[in-house]
SEMAR-321514 format. One line per field, with one value per residue: residue number from 1; x, y, z of N, C-alpha, C, O in turn. Coordinates in Angstrom, 1 decimal, always signed. Example, Ala and Ser with C-alpha at 12.3 -4.5 7.8 and 13.67 -1.06 7.14 Angstrom:
BEGIN
nupa = (1_2) $
n.X = (+13.2_+12.8) $
n.Y = (-5.7_-2.2) $
n.Z = (+7.8_+7.1) $
ca.X = (+12.3_+13.7) $
ca.Y = (-4.5_-1.1) $
ca.Z = (+7.8_+7.1) $
c.X = (+13.2_+12.9) $
c.Y = (-3.3_+0.0) $
c.Z = (+7.8_+7.9) $
o.X = (+14.2_+13.4) $
o.Y = (-3.3_+1.1) $
o.Z = (+8.5_+8.0) $
//
This chain:
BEGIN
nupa = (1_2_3_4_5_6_7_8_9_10_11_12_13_14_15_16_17_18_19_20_21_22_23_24_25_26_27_28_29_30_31_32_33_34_35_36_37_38_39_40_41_42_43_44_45_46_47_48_49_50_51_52_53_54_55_56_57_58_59_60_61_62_63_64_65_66_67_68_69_70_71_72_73_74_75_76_77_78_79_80_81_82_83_84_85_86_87_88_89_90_91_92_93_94_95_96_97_98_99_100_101_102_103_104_105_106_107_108_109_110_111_112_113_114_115_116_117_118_119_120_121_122_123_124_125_126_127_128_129_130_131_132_133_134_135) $
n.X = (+108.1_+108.2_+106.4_+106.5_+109.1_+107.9_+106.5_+108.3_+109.2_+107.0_+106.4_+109.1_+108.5_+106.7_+107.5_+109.3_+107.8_+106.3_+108.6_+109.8_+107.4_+107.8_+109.0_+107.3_+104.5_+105.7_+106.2_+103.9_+102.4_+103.6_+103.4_+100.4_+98.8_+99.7_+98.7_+96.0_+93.4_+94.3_+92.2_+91.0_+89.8_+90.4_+92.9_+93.8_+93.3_+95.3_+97.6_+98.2_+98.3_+100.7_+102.3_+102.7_+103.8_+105.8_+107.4_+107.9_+109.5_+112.7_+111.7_+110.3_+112.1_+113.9_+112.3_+112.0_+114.6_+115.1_+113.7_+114.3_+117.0_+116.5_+114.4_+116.9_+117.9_+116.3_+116.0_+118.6_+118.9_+116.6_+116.1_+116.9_+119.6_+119.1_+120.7_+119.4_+118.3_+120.1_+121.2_+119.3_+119.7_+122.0_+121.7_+119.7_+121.0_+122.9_+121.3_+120.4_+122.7_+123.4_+121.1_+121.3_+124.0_+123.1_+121.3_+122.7_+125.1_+125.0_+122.9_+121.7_+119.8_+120.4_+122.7_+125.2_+125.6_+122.0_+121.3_+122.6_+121.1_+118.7_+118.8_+119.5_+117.6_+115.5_+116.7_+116.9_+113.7_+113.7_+115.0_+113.8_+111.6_+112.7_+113.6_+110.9_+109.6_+111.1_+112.3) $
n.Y = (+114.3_+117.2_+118.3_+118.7_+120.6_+122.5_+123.1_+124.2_+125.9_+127.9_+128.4_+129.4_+132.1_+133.3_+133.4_+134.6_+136.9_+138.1_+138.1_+140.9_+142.3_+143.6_+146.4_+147.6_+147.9_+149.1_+151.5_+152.2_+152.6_+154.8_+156.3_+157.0_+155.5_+156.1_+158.5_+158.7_+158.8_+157.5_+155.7_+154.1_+151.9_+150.8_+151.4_+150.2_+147.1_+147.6_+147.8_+145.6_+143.8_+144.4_+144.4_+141.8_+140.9_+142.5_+141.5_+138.4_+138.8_+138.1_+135.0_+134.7_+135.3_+133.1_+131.0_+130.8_+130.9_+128.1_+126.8_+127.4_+126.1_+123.7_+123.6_+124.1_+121.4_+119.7_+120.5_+120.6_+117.0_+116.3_+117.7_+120.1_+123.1_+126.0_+129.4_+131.4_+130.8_+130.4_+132.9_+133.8_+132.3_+133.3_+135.8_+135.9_+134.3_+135.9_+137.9_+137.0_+136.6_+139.0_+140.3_+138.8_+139.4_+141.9_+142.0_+140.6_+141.9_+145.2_+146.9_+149.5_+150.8_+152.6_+152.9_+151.4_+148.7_+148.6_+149.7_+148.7_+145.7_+146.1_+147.1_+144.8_+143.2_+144.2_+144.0_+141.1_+140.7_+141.4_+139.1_+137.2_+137.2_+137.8_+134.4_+132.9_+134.0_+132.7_+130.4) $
n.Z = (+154.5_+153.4_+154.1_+157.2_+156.5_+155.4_+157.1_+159.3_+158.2_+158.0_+160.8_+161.7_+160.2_+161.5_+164.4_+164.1_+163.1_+165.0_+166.6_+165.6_+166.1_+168.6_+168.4_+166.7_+167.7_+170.4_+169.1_+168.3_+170.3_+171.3_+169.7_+169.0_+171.1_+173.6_+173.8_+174.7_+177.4_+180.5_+181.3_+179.1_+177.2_+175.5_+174.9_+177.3_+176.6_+174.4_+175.8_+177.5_+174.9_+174.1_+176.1_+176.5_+174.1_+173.9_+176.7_+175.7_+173.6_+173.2_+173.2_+171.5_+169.8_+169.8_+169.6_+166.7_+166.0_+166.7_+165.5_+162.9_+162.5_+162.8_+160.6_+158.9_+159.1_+158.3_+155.2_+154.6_+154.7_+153.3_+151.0_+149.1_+149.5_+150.0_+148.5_+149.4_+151.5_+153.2_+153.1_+155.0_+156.9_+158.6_+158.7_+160.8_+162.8_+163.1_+164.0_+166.0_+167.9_+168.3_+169.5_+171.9_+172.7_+173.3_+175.4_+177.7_+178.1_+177.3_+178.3_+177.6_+175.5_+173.9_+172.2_+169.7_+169.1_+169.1_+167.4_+165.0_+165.5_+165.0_+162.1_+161.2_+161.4_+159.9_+157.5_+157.8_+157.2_+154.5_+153.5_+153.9_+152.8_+150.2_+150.4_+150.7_+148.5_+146.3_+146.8) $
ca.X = (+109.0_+108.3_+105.2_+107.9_+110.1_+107.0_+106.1_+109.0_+109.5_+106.0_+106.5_+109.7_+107.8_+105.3_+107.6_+110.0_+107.3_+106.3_+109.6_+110.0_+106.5_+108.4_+109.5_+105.7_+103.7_+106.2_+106.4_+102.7_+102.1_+104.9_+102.8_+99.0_+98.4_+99.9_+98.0_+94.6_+93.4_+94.4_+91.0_+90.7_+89.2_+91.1_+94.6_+94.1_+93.7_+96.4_+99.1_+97.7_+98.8_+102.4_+103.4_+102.8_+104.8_+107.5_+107.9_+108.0_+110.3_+113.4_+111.4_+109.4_+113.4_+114.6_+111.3_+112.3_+115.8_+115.0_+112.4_+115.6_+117.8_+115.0_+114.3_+117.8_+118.5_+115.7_+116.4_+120.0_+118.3_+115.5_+115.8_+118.4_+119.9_+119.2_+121.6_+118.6_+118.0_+121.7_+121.7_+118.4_+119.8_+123.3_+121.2_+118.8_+121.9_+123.8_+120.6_+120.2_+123.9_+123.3_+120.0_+122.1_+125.0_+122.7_+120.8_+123.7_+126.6_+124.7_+121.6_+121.4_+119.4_+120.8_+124.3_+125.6_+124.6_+121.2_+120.6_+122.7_+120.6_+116.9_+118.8_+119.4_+116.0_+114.9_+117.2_+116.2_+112.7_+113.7_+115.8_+112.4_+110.8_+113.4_+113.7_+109.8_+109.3_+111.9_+112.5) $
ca.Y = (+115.2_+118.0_+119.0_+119.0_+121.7_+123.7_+123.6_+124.9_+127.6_+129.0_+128.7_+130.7_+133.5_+133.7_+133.7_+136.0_+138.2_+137.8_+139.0_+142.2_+143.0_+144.0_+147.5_+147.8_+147.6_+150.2_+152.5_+152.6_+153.0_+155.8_+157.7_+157.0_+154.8_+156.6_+159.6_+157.9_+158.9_+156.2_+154.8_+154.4_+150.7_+150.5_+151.6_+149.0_+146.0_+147.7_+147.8_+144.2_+142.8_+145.2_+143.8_+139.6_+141.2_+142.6_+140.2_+137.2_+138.9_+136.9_+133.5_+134.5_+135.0_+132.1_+130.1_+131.0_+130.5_+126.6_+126.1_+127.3_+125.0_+122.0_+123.6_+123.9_+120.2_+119.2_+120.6_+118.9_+115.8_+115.6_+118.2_+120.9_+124.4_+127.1_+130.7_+132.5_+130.3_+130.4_+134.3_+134.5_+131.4_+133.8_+136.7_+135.6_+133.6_+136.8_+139.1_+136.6_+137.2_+140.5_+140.1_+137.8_+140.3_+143.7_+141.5_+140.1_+143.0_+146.0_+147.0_+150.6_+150.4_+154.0_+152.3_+151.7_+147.3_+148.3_+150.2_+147.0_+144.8_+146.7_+147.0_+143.5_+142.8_+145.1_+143.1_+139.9_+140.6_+141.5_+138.1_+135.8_+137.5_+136.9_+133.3_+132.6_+133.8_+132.1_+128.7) $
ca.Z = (+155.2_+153.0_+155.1_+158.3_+155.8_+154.9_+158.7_+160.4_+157.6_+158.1_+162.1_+161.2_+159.9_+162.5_+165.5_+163.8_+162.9_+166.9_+167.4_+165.2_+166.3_+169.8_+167.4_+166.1_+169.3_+171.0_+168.7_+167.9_+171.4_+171.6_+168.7_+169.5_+172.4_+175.1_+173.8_+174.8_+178.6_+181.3_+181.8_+177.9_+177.3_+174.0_+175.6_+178.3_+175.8_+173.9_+176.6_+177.5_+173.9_+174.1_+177.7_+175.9_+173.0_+174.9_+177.4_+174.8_+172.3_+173.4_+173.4_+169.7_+168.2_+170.2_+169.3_+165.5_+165.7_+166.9_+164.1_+161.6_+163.0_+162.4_+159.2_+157.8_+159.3_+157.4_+153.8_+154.1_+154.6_+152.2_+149.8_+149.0_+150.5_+148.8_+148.6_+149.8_+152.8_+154.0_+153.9_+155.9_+158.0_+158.3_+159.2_+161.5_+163.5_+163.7_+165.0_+167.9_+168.5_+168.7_+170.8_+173.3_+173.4_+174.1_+176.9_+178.7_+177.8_+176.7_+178.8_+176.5_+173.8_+172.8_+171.6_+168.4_+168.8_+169.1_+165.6_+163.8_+166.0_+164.6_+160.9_+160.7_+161.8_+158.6_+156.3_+157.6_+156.3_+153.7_+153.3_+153.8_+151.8_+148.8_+150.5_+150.3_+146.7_+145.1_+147.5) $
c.X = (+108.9_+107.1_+106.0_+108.8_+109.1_+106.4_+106.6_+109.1_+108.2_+106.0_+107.8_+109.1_+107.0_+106.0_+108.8_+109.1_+107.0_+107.2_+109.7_+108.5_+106.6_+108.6_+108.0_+105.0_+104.5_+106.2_+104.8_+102.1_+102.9_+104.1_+101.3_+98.4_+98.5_+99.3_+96.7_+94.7_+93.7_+93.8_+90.3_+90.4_+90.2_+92.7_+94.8_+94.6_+95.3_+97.7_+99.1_+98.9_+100.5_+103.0_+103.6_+104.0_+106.3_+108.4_+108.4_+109.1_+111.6_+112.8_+110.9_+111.0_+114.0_+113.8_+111.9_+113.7_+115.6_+114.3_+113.3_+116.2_+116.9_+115.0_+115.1_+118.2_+117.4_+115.7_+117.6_+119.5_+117.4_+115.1_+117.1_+118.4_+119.7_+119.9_+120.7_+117.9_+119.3_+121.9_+120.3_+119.2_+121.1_+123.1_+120.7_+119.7_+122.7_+123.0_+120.4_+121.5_+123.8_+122.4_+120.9_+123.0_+124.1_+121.7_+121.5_+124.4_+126.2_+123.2_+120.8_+120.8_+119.9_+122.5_+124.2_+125.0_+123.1_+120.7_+121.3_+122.1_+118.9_+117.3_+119.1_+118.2_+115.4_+115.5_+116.8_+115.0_+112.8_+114.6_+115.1_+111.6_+111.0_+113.0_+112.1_+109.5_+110.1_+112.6_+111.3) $
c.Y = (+116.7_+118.8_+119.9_+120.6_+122.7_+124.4_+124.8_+126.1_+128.6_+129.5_+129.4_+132.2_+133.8_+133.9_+134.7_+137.1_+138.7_+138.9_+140.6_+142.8_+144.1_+146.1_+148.0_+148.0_+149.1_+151.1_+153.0_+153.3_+154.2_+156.7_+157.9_+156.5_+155.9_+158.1_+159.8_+158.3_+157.2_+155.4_+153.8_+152.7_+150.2_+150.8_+150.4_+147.6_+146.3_+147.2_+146.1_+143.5_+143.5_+144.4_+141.8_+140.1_+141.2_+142.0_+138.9_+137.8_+138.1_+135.8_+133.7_+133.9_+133.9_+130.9_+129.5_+130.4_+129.1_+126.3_+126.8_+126.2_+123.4_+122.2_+123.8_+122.3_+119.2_+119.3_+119.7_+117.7_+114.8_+116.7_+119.3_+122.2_+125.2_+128.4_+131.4_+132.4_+130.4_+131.7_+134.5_+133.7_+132.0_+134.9_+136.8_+135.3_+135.2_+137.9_+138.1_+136.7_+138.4_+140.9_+139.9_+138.7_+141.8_+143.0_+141.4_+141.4_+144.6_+146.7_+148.5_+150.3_+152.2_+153.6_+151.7_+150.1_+147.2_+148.6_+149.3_+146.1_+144.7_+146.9_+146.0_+142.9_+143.1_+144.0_+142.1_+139.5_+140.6_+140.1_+137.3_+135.9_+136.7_+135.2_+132.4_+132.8_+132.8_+130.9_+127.8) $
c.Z = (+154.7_+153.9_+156.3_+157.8_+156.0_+156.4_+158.8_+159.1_+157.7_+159.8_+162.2_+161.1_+160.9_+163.8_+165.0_+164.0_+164.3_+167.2_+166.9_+165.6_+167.5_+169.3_+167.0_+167.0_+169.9_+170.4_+168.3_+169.3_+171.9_+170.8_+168.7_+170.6_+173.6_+175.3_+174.2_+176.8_+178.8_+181.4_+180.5_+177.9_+176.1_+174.4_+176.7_+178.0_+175.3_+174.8_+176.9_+176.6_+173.8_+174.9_+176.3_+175.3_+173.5_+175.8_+176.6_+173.7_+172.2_+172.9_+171.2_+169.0_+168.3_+169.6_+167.5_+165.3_+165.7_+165.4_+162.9_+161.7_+162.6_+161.1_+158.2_+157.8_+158.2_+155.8_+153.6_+153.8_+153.4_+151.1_+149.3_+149.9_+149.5_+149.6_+149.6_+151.3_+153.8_+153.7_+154.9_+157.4_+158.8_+159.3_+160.4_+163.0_+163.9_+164.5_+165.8_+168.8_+169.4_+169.9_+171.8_+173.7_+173.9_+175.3_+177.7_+178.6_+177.5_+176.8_+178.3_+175.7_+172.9_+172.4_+169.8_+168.1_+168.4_+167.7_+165.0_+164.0_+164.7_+162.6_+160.6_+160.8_+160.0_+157.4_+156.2_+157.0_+155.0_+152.4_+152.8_+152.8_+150.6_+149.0_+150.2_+148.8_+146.1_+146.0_+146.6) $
o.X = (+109.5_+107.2_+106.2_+109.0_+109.3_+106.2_+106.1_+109.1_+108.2_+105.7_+107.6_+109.4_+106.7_+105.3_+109.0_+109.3_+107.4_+107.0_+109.7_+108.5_+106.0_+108.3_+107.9_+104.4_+103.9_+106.1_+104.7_+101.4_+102.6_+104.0_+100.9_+97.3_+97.5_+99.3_+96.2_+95.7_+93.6_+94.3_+89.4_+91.0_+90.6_+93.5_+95.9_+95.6_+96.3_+98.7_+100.0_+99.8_+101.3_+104.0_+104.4_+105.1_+107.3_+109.7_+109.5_+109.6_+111.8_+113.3_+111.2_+111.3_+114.7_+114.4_+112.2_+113.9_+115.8_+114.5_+112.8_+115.9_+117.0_+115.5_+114.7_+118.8_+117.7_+115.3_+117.7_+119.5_+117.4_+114.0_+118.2_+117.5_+120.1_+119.8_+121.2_+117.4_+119.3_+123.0_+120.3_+119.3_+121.4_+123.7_+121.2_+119.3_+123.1_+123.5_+120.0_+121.4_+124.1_+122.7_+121.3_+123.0_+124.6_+121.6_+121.3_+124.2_+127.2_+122.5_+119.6_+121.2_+119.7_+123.4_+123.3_+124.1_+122.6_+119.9_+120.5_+122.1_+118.4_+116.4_+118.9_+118.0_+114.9_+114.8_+116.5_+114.9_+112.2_+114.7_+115.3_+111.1_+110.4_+112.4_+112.1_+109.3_+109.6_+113.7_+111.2) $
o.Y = (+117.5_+120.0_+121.1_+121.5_+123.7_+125.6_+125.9_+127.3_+129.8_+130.6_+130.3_+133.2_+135.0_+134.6_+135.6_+138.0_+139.8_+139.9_+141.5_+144.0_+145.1_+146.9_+149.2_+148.8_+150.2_+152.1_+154.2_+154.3_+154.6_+157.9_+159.0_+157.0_+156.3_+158.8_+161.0_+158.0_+156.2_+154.3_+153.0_+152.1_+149.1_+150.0_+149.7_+147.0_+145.6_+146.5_+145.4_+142.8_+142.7_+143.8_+141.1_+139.7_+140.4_+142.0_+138.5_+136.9_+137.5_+135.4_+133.1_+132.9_+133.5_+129.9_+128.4_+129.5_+128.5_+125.5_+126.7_+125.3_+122.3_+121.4_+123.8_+121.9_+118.2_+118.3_+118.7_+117.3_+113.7_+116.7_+118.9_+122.5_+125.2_+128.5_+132.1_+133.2_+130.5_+132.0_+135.5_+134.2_+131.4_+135.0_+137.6_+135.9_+135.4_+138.7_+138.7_+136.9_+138.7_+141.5_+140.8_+139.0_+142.6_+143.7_+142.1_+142.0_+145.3_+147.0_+148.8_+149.4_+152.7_+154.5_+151.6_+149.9_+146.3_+148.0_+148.7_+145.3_+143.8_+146.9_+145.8_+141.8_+142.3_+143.4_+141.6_+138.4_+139.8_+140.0_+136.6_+135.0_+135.8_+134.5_+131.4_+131.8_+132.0_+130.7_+126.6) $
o.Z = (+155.4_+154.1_+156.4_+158.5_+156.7_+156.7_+158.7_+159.5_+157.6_+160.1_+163.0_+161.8_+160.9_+164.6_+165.7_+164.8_+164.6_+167.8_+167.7_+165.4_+167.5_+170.2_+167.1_+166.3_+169.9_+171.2_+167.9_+169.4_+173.0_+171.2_+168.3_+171.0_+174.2_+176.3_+174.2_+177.4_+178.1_+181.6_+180.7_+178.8_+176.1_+173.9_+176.8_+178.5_+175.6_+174.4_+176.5_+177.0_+173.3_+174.7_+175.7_+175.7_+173.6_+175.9_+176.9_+172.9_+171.1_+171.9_+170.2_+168.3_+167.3_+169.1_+167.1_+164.4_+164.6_+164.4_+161.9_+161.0_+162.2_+160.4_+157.0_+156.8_+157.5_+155.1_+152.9_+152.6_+152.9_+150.4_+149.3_+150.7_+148.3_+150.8_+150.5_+152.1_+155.0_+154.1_+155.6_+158.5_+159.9_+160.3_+161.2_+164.0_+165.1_+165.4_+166.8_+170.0_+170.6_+170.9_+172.5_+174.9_+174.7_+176.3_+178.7_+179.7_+177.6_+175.9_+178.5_+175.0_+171.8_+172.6_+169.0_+167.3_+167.8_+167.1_+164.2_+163.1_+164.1_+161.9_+159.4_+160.2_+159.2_+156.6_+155.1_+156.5_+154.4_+151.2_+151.8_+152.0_+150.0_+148.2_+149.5_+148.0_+145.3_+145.6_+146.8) $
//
C-alpha cells in the first residue's frame, strides 16, 4: 500500500502543478508570446498548449483534489498523518473552495477572491514542498 501512498502523492504534484501552470502559460503569453507575429509557428504551438492548460485547469485541481482525498484515506489506514500533510491537505481544500466560489459566484477575476485564490496557490507550493522534504 505504500506504493498506492507514494502514487497519489506524486499524481498530486503533477495535477496541481497542471493546475498553477494555468497562471504560467498566461502570463508568459501576456509578456512574450503575444508579441510574436500571428502566423508565428512557435506562437501557434504555444497558444495550442495554453488553450489544454486553460481549459483543464478546473479538472487538473479537481483531478488533484481526488488523488488527496485517496491519499489522505490511505495514510490513515496504513501509515500515519503528518502536520505537514494536513496544512497542505487544509490548503489545497480551501483553494478549490475558492476556485468553486469565483466560477459559480464571482465571474471577475479583478476581485479581492481572486488574489486569495492565486496567493493560496503560492502557499500551497510552498506547503508540498515542506510536505515532500520532511514526510
Amino acid at each position: 500500500m505504500g506504493e498506492l501512498g507514494g502514487f497519489t502523492g506524486w499524481l498530486i504534484v503533477f495535477c496541481y502543478g497542471m493546475a498553477i501552470m494555468n497562471y504560467v502559460v498566461r502570463w508568459t503569453n501576456k509578456r512574450w508570446f503575444s508579441k510574436l507575429h500571428k502566423d508565428s509557428l512557435i506562437k501557434r504551438y504555444y497558444l495550442n498548449l495554453m488553450r489544454f492548460i486553460v481549459q483543464n485547469h478546473r479538472w487538473f485541481a479537481l483531478t488533484a483534489t481526488a488523488a488527496l482525498i485517496l491519499h489522505f484515506i490511505m495514510q490513515i489506514l496504513y501509515r500515519w498523518v503528518s502536520l505537514t500533510g494536513l496544512i497542505a491537505l487544509a490548503l489545497l481544500l480551501t483553494n478549490v473552495g475558492l476556485g468553486i466560489f469565483g466560477y459559480y459566484f464571482k465571474k471577475s477575476k479583478r476581485t479581492r477572491w481572486f488574489v486569495i485564490h492565486r496567493t493560496a496557490a503560492l502557499i500551497l507550493v510552498v506547503a508540498i514542498i515542506v510536505h515532500v522534504l520532511l514526510a
